[in-house]
C-alpha positions, 0 to 999 in steps of 0.5 A: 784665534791661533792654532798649530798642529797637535801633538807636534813641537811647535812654535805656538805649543807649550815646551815644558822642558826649560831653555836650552843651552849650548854651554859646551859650545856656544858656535855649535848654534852656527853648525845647526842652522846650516845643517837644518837650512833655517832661513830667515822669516821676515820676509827675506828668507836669507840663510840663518847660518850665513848672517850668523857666521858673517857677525861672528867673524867681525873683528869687534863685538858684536850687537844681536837685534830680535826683530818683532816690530811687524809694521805689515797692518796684515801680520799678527804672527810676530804679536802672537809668537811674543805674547803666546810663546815670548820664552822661545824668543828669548831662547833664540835670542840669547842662544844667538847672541852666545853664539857670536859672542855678543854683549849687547842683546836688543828686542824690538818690539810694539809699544803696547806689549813691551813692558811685559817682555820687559819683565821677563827679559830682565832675568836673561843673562846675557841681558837683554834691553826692550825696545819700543818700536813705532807702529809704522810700515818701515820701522822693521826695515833693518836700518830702520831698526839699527836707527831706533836702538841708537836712539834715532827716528826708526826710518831706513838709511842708505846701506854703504855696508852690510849691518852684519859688518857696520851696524850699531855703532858701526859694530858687526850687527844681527838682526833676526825676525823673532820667529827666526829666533824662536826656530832657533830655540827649537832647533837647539832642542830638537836637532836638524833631522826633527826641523827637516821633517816638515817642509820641503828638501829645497825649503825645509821647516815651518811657518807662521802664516796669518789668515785674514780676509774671507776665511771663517776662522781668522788667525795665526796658524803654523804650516810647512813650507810647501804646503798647497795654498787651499790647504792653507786657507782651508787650515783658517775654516776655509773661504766665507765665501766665494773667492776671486784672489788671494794676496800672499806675502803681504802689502809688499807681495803679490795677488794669485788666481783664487784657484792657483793650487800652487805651494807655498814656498818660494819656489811654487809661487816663483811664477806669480811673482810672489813669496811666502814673505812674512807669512800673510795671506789675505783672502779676496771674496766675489763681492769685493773689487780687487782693483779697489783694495788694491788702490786702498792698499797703494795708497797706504804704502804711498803714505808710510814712507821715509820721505828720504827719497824722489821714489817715495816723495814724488813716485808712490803718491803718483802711482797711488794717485793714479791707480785709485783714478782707475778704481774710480773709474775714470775713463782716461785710457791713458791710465794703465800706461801712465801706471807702467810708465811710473812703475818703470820710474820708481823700481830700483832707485829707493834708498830701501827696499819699500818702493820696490815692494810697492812696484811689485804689489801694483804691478801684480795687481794689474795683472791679476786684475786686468779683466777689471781694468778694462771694465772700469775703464768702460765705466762698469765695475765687475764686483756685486756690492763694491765699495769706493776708494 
């Protein structure tokens, strides 16, 4: 089920008017974007303008790249936004590539609903070749995504410059989750003054968040930044049941306190550790072990790996290993220092940014459910029902 809120312009309702243009002047997309303070939404929430300025200063020229492969197994707002609202990325993206003045236009998207937007990309001018992206955790990394449209297995390589300065071909290169690009065709509509309306001063617009878990009415719904977490869980028909803690910004974010009425933005969840990131959120019921999902989800980041790297080869698996023992509950009290000891191991050495991201979901996981860890320790488990690893 996807939603947004009615009778507001928004990413997911219906925009009659046709594309927008910039004909008189491509660049004023540049001036928009700073003057609304558009940040990226795939998970970065880097400044729209400044990769957008940064590509249009490159002496050559350069390649513009829609992002929709959304690897994270907990998104679905990149498919809906594609299959619901495709017209809007498409806006974005060719009102992107005027902007800095690119030939060469890519959309990068799953397999299964390519042909579709094949079809409809091919009457934009300029014109716009689909890619197919794999479905893997790291194939919307950003050198993951430059490696495919060069016709290379879509993993992440070491970053000696900046794509915006070497990217296809070594050609200046921007890459834009679709949901930016479809912000962007909003923007060009409706101005900066309608986009800063919602959100907040420091995080102005909305978002696309995907409500999964123990909510009654799972889906992609719209919201602004900063509104407060219950609202937002409450936005998906509220919890199904009772709840012990909420995963937010996906298998690379962090777990709250069920009741942590923080908002949404990445100044409110900044003192759990956390981000809006790509807009996930996963709600844990009562019944569910916590420290079990989180070993399950561990060991899943340990397998999606480049396998390019000691960090990933030799580190994730171990720290999935490990947590997993804990959520069988062995009794080794050497266990949570073994966790930390790896944790220490594998942060900031990865050739990208995955092994960081785990690092950060298991230690958030440790903490969050460290009245659990001790009880597994002791051979007990807190949660009525739980299941294994």
């Amino acid at each position: 089920m996807t939603m947004t809120a009615v009778g507001t312009p928004g990413l997911l309702t219906e925009h009659d008017d046709g594309p927008v243009r910039l004909s008189h002047d491509p660049r004023r997309l540049l001036i928009l974007a700073d003057e609304a303070g558009l940040t990226g939404r795939g998970g970065a929430g880097f400044p729209t303008y400044r990769k957008l300025a940064a590509v249009a200063a490159g002496v050559e020229r350069p390649v513009v790249i829609g992002n929709g492969a959304e690897g994270e197994p907990a998104s679905g707002k990149d498919r809906a936004l594609l299959t619901r609202a495709p017209h809007l990325v498409l806006d974005g993206l060719v009102l992107a590539a005027e902007a800095v003045g690119a030939e060469k236009v890519y959309l990068y998207v799953p397999a299964d609903i390519a042909p579709a937007l094949r079809e409809r990309a091919a009457t934009r001018a300029p014109r716009v070749t689909v890619v197919e992206a794999p479905d893997t955790f790291i194939s919307g990394e950003e050198s993951a995504v430059i490696s495919r449209i060069e016709g290379r297995a879509a993993l992440p390589r070491d970053k000696r410059r900046l794509v915006v300065e070497s990217g296809v071909r070594g050609a200046p290169t921007l890459v834009q989750n679709v949901e930016t690009l479809a912000h962007l065709a909003l923007l060009a509509r409706y101005g900066p003054s309608w986009f800063r309306s919602r959100g907040t001063p420091q995080e102005p617009g909305t978002f696309l968040a995907t409500l999964s878990g123990a909510v009654r009415a799972p889906g992609v719904y719209e919201a602004p930044y900063g509104v407060p977490l219950g609202e937002l869980v409450n936005l998906a028909g509220g919890p199904s049941a009772d709840l012990q803690a909420v995963l937010v910004g996906g298998y690379h974010g962090a777990w709250l306190p069920a009741r942590a009425e923080v908002p949404v933005s990445r100044a409110g969840l900044r003192q759990y550790g956390a981000s809006p990131g790509a807009g996930v959120v996963v709600a844990l019921p009562a019944s569910a072990c916590g420290l079990v999902e989180s070993a399950r989800i561990a060991g899943y980041l340990a397998r999606q790996t480049a396998g390019q790297c000691g960090p990933c080869v030799n580190g994730l698996p171990r720290l999935a290993d490990t947590l997993i023992q804990l959520a069988r509950r062995d009794r080794d009290t050497r266990l949570p220092g073994e966790v930390e000891r790896l944790l220490r191991l594998v942060a900031g050495r990865g050739a990208c940014h995955h092994p960081d991201g785990t690092v950060r979901f298991v230690r958030s996981s440790m903490a969050t459910f460290a009245p659990e860890v001790r009880m597994h320790l002791a051979g007990y488990c807190t949660a009525e029902g739980a299941s294994d690893v």
